[in-house]
Phi, psi and omega in degrees: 000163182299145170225072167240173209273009157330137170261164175218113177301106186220138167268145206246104165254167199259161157186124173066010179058023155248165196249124180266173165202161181232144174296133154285350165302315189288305198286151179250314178206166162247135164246139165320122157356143187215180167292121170250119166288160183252161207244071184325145183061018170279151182299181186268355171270341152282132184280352205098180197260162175278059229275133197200093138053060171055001151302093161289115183248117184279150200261132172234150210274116175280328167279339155353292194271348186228034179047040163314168173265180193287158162204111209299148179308122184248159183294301182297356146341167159214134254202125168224117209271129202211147151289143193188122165039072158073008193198156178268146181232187162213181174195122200255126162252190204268299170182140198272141193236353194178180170237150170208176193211124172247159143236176217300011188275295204286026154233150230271189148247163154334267167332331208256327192240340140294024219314330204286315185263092176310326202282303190290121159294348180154153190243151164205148196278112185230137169357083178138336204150173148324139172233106158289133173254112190285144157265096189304356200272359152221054152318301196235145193275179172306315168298314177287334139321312175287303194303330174269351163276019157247334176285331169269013173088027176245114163321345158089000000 
C-alpha cells in the first residue's frame, strides 16, 4: 500500500468469527442475504449467482478460497456487492461489521507479510488483532475469470 499519509477506508466484515476487510473503494453496497442460485460449470471459487435489481451478480466463495469450512446460507447473512475485474460480484459473509479508516502508512503491504495470499492487499494492526485486507480485483486467477465468463455465457 502507499505509505504517504492517505487514508484508506476498508469495510470490516465477520466470517468464521474471524475478522476480514475489503477496500471501500472497491464495495458499491451491502445486502441482506438472498437466495443463490448455483452456476453450473463455474470454477469452485464461485459460490453462484445472484439477482441485484434485475442484474445477474456471481457471488464469490470466500470460504473457499481461504479454506473455511462451507457454510449453508442463513437470512442474517450479508451479502457485500462490489467491483472486480471489471464485472459487479457480491461476496457472502457472516456479518458486516463497520467501516474503520487506517492510514496508508500504518499498512503492511502483503507480500512482506503473506507472500502466498495473491488475494490480500495489506494486513493492518487494528483493535482486536490483525486485520487482512482482501483484494477483490485478484480474487479469481485468469483461468477461473475465463471459466466463469463461459459459464455466465460470455464469450469474454
Amino acid at each position: 500500500m502507499n505509505p504517504s499519509s492517505t487514508r484508506i477506508d476498508v469495510l470490516v466484515f465477520e466470517l468464521c468469527q474471524k475478522r476480514f476487510a475489503l477496500l471501500l473503494s472497491q464495495v458499491q453496497e451491502v445486502l441482506r442475504s438472498v437466495a443463490i442460485a448455483p452456476l453450473p460449470n463455474a470454477p469452485s471459487a464461485i459460490e453462484g449467482l445472484i439477482n441485484v435489481r434485475g442484474s445477474l451478480v456471481p457471488v464469490f466463495n470466500l470460504r473457499h478460497r481461504f479454506g473455511l469450512p462451507a457454510k449453508a446460507p442463513e437470512p442474517g447473512d450479508h451479502l457485500i456487492v462490489a467491483r472486480a475485474q471489471g464485472r459487479v460480484v457480491a461476496v457472502r459473509v457472516d456479518h458486516v461489521m463497520d467501516i474503520h479508516s487506517f492510514e496508508a502508512r500504518e499498512i503492511e503491504e502483503a507480500k512482506r507479510v503473506v507472500p502466498e495470499a495473491d488475494y490480500v492487499a495489506g494486513v493492518v494492526k487494528a483493535s482486536g488483532g490483525l486485520l487482512l485486507i482482501h483484494d477483490l480485483q485478484t480474487f479469481l486467477s485468469g483461468s477461473e475469470s475465463e471459466a466463469l465468463d463461459r459459464a455466465l455465457g460470455d464469450p469474454g
